[in-house]
Every structure is written in structure tokens, then in C-alpha cells.
N, CA, C and O atoms as a Tinker XYZ file with bonds, in Angstrom:
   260  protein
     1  N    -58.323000   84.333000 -126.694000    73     2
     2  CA   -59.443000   83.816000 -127.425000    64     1     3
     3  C    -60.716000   84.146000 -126.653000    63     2     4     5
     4  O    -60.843000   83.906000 -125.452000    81     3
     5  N    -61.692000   84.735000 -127.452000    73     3     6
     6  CA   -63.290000   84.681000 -126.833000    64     5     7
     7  C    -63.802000   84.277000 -127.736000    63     6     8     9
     8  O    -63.343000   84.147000 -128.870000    81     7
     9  N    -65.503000   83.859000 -127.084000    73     7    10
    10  CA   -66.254000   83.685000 -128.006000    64     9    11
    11  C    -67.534000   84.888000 -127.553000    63    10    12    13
    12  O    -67.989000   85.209000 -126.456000    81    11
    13  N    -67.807000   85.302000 -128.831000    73    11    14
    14  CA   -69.180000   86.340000 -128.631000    64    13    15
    15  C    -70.568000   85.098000 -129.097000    63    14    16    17
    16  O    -70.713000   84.115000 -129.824000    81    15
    17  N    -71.549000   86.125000 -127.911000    73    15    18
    18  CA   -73.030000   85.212000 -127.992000    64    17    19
    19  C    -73.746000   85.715000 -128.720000    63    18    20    21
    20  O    -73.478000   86.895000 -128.493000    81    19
    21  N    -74.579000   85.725000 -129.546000    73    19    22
    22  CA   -75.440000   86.284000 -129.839000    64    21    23
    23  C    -76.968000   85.616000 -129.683000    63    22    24    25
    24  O    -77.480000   84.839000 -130.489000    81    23
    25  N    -77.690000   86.218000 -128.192000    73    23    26
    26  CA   -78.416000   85.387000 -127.979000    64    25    27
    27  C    -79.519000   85.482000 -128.565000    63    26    28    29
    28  O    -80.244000   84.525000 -128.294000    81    27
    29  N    -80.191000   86.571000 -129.585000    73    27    30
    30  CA   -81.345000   86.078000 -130.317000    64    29    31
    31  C    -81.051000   84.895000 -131.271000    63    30    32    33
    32  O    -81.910000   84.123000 -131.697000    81    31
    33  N    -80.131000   84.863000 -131.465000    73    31    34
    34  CA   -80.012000   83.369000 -132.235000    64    33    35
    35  C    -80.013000   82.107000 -131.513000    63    34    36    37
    36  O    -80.045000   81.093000 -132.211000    81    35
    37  N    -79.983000   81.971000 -130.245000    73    35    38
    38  CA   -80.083000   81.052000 -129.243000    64    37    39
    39  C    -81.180000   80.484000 -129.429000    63    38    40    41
    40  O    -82.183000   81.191000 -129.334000    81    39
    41  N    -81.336000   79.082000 -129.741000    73    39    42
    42  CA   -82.653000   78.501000 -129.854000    64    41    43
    43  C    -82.877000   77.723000 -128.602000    63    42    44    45
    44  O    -83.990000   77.433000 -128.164000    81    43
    45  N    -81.520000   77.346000 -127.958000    73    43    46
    46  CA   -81.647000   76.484000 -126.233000    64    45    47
    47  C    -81.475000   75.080000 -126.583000    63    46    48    49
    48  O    -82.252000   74.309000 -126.019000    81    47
    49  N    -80.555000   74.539000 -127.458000    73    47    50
    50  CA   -80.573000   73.407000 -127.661000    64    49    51
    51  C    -79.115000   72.608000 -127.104000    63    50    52    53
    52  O    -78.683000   71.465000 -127.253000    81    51
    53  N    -78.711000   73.591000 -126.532000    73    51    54
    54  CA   -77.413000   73.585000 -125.375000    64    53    55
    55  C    -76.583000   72.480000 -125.811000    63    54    56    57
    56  O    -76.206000   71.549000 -125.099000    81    55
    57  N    -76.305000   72.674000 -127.152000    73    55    58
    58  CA   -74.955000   71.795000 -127.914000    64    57    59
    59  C    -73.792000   72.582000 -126.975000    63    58    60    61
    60  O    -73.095000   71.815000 -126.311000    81    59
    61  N    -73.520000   73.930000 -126.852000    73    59    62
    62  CA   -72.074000   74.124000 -126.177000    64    61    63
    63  C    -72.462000   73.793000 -125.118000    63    62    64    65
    64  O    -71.566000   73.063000 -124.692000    81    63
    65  N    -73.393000   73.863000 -124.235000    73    63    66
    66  CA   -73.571000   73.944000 -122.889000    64    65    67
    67  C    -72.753000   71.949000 -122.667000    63    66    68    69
    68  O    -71.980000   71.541000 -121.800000    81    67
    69  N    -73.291000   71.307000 -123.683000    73    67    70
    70  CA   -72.950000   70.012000 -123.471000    64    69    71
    71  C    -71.214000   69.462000 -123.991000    63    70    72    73
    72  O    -70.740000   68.326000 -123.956000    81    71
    73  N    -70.551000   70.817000 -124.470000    73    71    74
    74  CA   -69.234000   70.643000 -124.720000    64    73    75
    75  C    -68.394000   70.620000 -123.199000    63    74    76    77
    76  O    -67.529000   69.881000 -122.729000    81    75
    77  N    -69.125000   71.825000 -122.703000    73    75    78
    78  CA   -68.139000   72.691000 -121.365000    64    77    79
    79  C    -69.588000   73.226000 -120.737000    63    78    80    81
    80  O    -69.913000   74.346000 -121.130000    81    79
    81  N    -70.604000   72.491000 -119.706000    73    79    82
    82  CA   -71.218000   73.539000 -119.084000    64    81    83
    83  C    -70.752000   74.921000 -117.929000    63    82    84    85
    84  O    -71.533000   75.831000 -117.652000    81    83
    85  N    -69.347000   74.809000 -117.379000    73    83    86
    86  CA   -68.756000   76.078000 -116.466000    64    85    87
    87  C    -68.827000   77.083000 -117.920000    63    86    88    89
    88  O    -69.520000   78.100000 -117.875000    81    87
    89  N    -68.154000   76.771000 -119.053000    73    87    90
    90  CA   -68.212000   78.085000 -119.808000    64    89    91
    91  C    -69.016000   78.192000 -120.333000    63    90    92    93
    92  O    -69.224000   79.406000 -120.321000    81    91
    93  N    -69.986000   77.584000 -121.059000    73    91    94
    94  CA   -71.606000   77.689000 -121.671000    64    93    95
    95  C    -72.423000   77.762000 -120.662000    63    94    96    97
    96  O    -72.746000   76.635000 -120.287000    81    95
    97  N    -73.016000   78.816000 -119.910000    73    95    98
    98  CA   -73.469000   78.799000 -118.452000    64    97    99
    99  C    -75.108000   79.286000 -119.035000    63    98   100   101
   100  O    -75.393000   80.459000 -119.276000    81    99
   101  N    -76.038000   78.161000 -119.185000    73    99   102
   102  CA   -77.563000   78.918000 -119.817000    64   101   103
   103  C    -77.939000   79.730000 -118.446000    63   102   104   105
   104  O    -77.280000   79.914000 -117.422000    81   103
   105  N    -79.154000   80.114000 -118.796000    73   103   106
   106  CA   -79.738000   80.838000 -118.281000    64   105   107
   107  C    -81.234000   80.147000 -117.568000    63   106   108   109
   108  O    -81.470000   78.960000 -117.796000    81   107
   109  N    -82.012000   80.803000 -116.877000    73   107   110
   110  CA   -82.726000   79.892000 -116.021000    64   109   111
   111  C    -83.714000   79.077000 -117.152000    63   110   112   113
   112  O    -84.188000   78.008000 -116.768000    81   111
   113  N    -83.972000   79.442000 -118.234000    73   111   114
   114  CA   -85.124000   79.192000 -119.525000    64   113   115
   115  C    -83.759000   78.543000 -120.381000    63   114   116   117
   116  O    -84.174000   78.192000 -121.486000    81   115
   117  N    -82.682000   78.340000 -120.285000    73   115   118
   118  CA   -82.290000   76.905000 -120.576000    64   117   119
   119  C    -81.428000   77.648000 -122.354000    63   118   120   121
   120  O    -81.002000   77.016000 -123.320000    81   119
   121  N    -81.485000   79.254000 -122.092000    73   119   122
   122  CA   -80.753000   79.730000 -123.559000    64   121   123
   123  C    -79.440000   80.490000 -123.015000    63   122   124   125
   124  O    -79.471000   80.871000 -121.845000    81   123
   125  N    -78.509000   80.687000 -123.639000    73   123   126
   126  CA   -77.229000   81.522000 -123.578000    64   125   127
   127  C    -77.528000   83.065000 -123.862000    63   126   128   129
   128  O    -77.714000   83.378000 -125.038000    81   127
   129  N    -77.577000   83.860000 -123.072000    73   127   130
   130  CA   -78.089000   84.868000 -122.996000    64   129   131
   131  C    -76.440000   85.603000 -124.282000    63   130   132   133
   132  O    -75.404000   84.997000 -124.555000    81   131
   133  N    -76.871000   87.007000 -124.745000    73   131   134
   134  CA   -75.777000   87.813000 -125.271000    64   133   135
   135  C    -75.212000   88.328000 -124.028000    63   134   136   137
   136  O    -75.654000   88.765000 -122.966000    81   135
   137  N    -73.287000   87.971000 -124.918000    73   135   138
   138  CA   -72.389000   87.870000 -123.819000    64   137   139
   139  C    -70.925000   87.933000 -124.738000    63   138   140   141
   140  O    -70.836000   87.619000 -125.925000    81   139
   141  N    -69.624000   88.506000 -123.712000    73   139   142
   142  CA   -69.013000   87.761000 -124.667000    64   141   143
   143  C    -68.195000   87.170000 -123.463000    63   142   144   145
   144  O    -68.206000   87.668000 -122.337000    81   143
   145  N    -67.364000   85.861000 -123.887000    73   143   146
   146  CA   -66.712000   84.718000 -123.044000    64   145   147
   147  C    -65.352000   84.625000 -123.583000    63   146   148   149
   148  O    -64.952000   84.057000 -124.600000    81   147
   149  N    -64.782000   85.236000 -122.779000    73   147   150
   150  CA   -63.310000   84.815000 -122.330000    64   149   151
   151  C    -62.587000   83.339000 -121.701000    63   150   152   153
   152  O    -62.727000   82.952000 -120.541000    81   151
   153  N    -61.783000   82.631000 -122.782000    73   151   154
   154  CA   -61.557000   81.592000 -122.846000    64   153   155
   155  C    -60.412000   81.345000 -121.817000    63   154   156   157
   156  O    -59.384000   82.022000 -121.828000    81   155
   157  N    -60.533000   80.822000 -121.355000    73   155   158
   158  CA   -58.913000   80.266000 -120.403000    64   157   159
   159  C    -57.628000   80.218000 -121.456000    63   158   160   161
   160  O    -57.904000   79.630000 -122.501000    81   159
   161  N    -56.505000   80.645000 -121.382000    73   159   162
   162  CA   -55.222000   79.908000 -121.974000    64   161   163
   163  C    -54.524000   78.555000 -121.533000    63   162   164   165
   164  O    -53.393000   78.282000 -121.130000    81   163
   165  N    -55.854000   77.709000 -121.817000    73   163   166
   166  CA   -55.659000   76.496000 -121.596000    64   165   167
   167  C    -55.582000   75.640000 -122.617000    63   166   168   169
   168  O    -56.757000   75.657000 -122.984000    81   167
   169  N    -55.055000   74.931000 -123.310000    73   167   170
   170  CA   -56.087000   74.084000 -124.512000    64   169   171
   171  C    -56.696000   73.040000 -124.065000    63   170   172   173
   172  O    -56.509000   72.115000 -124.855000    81   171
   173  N    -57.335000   72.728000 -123.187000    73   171   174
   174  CA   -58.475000   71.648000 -122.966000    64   173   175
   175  C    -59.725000   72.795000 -122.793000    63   174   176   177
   176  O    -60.857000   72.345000 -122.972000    81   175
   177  N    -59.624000   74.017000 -122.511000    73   175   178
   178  CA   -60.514000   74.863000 -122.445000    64   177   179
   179  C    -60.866000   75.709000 -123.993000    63   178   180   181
   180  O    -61.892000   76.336000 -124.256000    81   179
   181  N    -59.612000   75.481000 -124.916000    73   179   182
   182  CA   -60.121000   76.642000 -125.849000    64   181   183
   183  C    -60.473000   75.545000 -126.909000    63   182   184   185
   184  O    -61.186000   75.864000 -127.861000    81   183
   185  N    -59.920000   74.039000 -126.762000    73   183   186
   186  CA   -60.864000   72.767000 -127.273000    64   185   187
   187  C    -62.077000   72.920000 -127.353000    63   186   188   189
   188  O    -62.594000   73.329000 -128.393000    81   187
   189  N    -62.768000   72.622000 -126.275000    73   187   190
   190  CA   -64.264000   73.215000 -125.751000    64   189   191
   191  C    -64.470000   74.248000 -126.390000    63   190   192   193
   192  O    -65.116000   73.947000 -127.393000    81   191
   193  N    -64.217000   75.567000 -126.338000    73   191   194
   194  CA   -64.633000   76.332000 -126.857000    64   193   195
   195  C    -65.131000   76.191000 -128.141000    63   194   196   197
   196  O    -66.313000   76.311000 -128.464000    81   195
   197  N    -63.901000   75.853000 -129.092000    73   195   198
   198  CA   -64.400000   75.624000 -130.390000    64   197   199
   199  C    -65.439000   74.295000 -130.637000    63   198   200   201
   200  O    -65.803000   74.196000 -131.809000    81   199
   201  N    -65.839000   73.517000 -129.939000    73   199   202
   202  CA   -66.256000   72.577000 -130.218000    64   201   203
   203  C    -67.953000   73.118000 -129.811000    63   202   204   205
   204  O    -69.030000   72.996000 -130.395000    81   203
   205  N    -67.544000   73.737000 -128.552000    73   203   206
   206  CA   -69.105000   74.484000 -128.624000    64   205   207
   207  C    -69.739000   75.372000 -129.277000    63   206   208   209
   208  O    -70.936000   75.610000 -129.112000    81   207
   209  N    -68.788000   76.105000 -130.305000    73   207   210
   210  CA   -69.106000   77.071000 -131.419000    64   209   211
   211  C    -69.315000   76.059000 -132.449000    63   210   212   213
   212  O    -70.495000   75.716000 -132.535000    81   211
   213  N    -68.706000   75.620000 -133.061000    73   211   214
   214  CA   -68.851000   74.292000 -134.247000    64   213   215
   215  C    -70.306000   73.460000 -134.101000    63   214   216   217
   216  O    -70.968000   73.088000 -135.070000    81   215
   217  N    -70.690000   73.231000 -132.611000    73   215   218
   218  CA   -71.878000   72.169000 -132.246000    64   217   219
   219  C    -73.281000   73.092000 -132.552000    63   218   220   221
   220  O    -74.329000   72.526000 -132.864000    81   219
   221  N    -73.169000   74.785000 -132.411000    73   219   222
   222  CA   -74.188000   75.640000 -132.667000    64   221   223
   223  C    -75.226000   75.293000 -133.910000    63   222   224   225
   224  O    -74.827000   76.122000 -134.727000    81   223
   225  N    -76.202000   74.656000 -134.503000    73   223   226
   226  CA   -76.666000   74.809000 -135.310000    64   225   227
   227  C    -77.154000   76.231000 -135.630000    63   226   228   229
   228  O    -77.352000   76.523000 -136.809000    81   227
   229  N    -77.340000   77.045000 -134.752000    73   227   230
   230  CA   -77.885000   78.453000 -135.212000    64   229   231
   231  C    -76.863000   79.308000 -135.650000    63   230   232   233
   232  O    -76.964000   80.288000 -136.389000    81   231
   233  N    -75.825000   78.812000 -135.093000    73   231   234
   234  CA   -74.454000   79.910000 -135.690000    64   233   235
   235  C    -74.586000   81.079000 -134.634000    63   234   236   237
   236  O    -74.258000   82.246000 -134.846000    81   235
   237  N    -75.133000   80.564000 -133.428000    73   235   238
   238  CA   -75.151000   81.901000 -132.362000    64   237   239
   239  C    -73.571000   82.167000 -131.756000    63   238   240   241
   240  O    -73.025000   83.069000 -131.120000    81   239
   241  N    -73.237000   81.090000 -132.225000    73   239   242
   242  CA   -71.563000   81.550000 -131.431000    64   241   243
   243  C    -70.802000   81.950000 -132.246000    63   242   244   245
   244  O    -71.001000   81.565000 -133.399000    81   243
   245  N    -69.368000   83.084000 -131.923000    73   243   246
   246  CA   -68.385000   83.155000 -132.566000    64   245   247
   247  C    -67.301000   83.480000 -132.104000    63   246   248   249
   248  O    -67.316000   84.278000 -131.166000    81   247
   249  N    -66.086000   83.005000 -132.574000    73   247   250
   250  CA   -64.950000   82.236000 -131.989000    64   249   251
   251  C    -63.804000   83.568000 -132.473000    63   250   252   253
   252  O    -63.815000   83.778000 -133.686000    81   251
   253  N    -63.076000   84.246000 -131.846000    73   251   254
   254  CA   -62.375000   85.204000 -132.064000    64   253   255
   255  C    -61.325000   85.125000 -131.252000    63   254   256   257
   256  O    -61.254000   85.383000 -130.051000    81   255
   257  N    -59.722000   84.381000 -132.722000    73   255   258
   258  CA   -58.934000   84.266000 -131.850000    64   257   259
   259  C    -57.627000   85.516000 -131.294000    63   258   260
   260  O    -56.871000   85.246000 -130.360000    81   259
């Protein structure tokens, strides 16, 4: 599982950052830069994940399992 960033859609309102900040890691101006994030094969980690894609109001995240 990853999730891709797409950071012009990043408005910095760090809904994932507040799911999982180690895997939502902003940037010094407080946005998720474009990236893509490789999820642990964990499920307390790929929890998070989706919960920080789901929390996006901009729809900057996407979840590719």
C-alpha cells in the first residue's frame, strides 16, 4: 500500500499529519510536499494511512492498494 501526494493541492491543514505525524511528515511551511509514501505492512499503520487520506479535505491524498 502507498499513498501518492499531490502537493499543489496541499492547503496545510495537516488533517493526516494529525492521523500519523512519522508518516505525514510536513514540511518547514507546515504543507506535505509531492511525494509518494510507502505504508508499513502493519495495520495500525495502513489504519492511519487511510484515515489520513479520508481526513484530506482537498483530496490531496491517494491511497493505492
Amino acid at each position: 500500500m502507498r499513498v501518492i501526494v499531490d502537493g499543489a493541492k496541499c492547503q496545510g491543514n495537516a488533517r493526516c499529519w494529525a492521523q500519523d505525524p512519522e508518516m505525514f511528515d510536513l514540511n518547514d511551511e507546515g504543507y506535505l510536499p509531492t511525494q509518494v509514501i510507502d505504508v508499513p505492512d502493519e495495520p495500525d499503520k495502513q489504519l492511519k494511512a487511510r484515515r489520513g487520506v479520508r481526513a484530506c479535505p482537498e483530496r490531496a491524498l491517494t491511497l493505492e492498494e
